[in-house]
C-alpha positions as CSV (number, residue, x, y, z in Angstrom):
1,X,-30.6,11.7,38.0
2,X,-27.3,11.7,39.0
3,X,-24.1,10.2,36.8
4,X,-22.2,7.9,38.0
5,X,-18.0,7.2,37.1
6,X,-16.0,4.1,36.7
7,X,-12.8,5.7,38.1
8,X,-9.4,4.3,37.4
9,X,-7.2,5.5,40.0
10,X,-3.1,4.9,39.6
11,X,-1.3,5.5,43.1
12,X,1.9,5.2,43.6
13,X,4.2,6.6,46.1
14,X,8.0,6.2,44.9
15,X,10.7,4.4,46.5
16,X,12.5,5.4,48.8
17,X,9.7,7.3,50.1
18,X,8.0,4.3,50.1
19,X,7.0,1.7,48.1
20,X,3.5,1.8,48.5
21,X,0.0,2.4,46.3
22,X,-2.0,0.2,44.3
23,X,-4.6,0.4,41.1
24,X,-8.5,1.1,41.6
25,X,-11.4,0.4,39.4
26,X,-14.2,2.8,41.7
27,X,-17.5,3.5,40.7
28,X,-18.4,6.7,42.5
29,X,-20.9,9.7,41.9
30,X,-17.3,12.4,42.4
31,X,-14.0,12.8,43.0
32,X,-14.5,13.2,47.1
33,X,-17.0,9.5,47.1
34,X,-14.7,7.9,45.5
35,X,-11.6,9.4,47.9
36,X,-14.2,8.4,51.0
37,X,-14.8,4.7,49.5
38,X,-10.8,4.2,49.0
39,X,-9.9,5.7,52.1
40,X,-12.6,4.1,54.0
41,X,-11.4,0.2,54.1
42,X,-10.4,-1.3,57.3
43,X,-7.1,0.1,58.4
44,X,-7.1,3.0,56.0
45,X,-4.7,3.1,53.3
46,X,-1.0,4.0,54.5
47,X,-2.8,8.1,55.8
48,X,0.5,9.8,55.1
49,X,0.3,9.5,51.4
50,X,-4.0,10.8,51.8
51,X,-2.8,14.4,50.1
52,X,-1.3,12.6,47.0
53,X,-4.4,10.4,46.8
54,X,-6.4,12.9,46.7
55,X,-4.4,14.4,43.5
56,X,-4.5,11.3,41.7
57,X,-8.1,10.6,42.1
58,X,-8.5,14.2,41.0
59,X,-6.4,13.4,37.9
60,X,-7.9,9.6,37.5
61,X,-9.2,8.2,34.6
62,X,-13.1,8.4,34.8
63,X,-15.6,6.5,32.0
64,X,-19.5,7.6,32.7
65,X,-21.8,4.3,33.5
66,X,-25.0,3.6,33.7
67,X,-26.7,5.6,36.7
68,X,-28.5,2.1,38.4
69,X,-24.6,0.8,39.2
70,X,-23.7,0.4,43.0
71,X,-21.3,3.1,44.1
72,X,-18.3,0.6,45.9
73,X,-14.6,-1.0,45.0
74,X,-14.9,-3.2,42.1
75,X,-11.2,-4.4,42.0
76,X,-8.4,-2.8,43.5
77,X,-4.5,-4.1,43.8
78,X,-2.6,-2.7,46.1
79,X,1.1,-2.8,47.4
């Protein structure tokens, strides 16, 4: 059975590149499902900044959860 991650993913980009990023809460099997389930909401989040997502996902906070758990966005806030 595979585990399953409550991710807690901290993205900012800082000014005056931009001001953009937001806070995740992901449950996701991996690093790369919860990169795809970020990455895949309508209009993609601001694709120049992708790399440095990545990272931070890499680097995110991650709790295991029980395995039965949807994989998805639970809360998100984003700039």
């Amino acid at each position: 059975m595979n585990k399953k991650f409550l991710y807690i993913v901290d993205h900012y980009v800082p000014f005056p590149q931009s001001e953009y990023g937001g806070l995740w809460n992901v449950i996701a099997q991996d690093d790369d499902e919860c990169f795809d389930l970020i990455t895949a909401e309508e209009g993609g989040f601001y694709q120049n900044y992708y790399n440095r997502l990545k990272e931070n996902v890499i680097k995110a906070r991650r709790l295991e959860i029980d395995c039965n758990e949807e994989s998805g966005i639970v809360e998100e806030f984003i700039t």
